[in-house]
C-alpha positions, 0 to 999 in steps of 0.5 A: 613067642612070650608066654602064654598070654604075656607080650611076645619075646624080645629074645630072638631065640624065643620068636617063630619065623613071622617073627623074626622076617617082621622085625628084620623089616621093621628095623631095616625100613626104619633106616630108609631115612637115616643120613646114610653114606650112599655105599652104606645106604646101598646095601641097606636098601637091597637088604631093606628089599629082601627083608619086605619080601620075607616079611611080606609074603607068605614064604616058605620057613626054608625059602625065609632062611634063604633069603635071610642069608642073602639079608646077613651077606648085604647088611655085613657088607654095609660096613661101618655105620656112622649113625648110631640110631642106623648101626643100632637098628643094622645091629638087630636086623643082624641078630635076628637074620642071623637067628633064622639062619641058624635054624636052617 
């Protein structure tokens, strides 16, 4: 979280876990309309699935882990992503699963 009474932080290592589920959403929903290969896509999409349901639901931290895991495995193997505004947002979802993985 940003310091008290600013706007919250953008360092990964600073969000709590609601956080952290919320924008590894954001950022996966907004490649739902990108120009995806259909592999790519694929793999988004079931990481898109998983990152709504931490996100959307009132989860345990250990079970948001979890399944953040489960959401760093999809999005690793998407592979190569050829649109720049995709691999960006695939880039920041990586980053803050990765940062909730490592808490467990």
């Amino acid at each position: 979280m940003g310091t008290e009474g600013g706007p919250p932080s953008s360092d990964p290592s600073e969000m709590n876990v609601r956080a952290l589920t919320a924008g590894i959403h954001e950022h996966l929903e907004a490649t739902e309309q990108l120009p995806l290969d259909a592999r790519t896509n694929r793999w988004l999409g079931e990481a898109q699935a998983v990152a709504a349901d931490i996100a959307t639901s009132d989860v345990s931290t250990t079970v948001a882990i979890d399944r953040a895991e489960t959401v760093v495995d999809l999005l690793e193997r998407a592979g190569d992503i050829d649109d720049p505004v995709a691999r960006d947002h695939v880039a920041t979802s990586l980053t803050l699963a990765r940062e909730l993985v490592e808490r467990g």
